[in-house]
C-alpha positions in Angstrom: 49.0 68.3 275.6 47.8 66.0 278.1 44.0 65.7 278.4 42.0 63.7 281.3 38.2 62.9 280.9 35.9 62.3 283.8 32.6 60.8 283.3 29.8 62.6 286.5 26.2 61.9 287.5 25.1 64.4 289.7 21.7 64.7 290.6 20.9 62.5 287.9 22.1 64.3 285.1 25.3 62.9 283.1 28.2 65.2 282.9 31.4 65.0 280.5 33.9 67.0 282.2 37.5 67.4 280.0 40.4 68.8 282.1 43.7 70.2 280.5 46.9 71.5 281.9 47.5 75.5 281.4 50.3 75.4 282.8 52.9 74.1 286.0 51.0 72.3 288.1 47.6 74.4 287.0 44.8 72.6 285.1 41.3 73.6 283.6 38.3 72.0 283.8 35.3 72.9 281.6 32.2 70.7 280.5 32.4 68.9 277.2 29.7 70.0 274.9 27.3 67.3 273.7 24.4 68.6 271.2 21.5 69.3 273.3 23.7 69.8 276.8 24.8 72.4 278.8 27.9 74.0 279.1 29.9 75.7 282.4 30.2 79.3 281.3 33.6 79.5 282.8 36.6 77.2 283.2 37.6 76.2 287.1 41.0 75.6 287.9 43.1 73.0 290.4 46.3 72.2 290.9 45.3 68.5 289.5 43.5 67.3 287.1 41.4 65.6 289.7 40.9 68.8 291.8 39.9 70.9 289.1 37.3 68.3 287.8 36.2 68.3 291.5 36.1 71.9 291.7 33.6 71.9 288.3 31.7 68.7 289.6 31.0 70.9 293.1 29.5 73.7 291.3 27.2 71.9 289.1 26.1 69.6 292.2 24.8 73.1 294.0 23.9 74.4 290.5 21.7 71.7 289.6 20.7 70.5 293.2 16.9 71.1 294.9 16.3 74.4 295.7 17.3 75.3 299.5 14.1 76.2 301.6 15.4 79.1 303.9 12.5 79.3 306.9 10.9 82.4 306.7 9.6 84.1 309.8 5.9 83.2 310.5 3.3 85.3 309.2 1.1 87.6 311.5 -2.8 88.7 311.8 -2.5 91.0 309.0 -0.8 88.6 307.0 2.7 90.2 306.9 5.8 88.4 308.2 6.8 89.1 311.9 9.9 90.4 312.8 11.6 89.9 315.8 
């Protein structure tokens, strides 16, 4: 079985992501586990070893990125957001 291992920093954190093949062109990426790390709770799949370690890498960069700020709408007299 042919096994490919790409090393990822994203956001500053240090990633170990292992990707196998499952099948014709179809391979699984999934975090390696390292004592103390986290783990992906579910595999993503590519049609490359490089695409599926992208598709992993992707998630964990939104997963572990700064919160989004959505803009809220401002607040009125009473203290209670305004809708228009």
């Amino acid at each position: 079985m042919s096994v490919h291992t790409f090393e990822e920093t994203i956001n500053g954190r240090e990633f170990l992501i292992e990707v196998s093949a499952v099948g014709s062109n179809r391979w699984r990426a999934h975090l390696v586990r390292v004592p103390g790390g986290s783990t992906a709770l579910m595999p993503f799949y590519g049609a490359t070893p490089q695409e599926a370690a992208q598709q992993l890498s992707s998630w964990l960069a939104r997963a572990h990125g700064a919160p989004s700020q959505s803009p809220r709408a401002p607040l009125d007299a009473s203290g209670s957001h305004s809708v228009a």
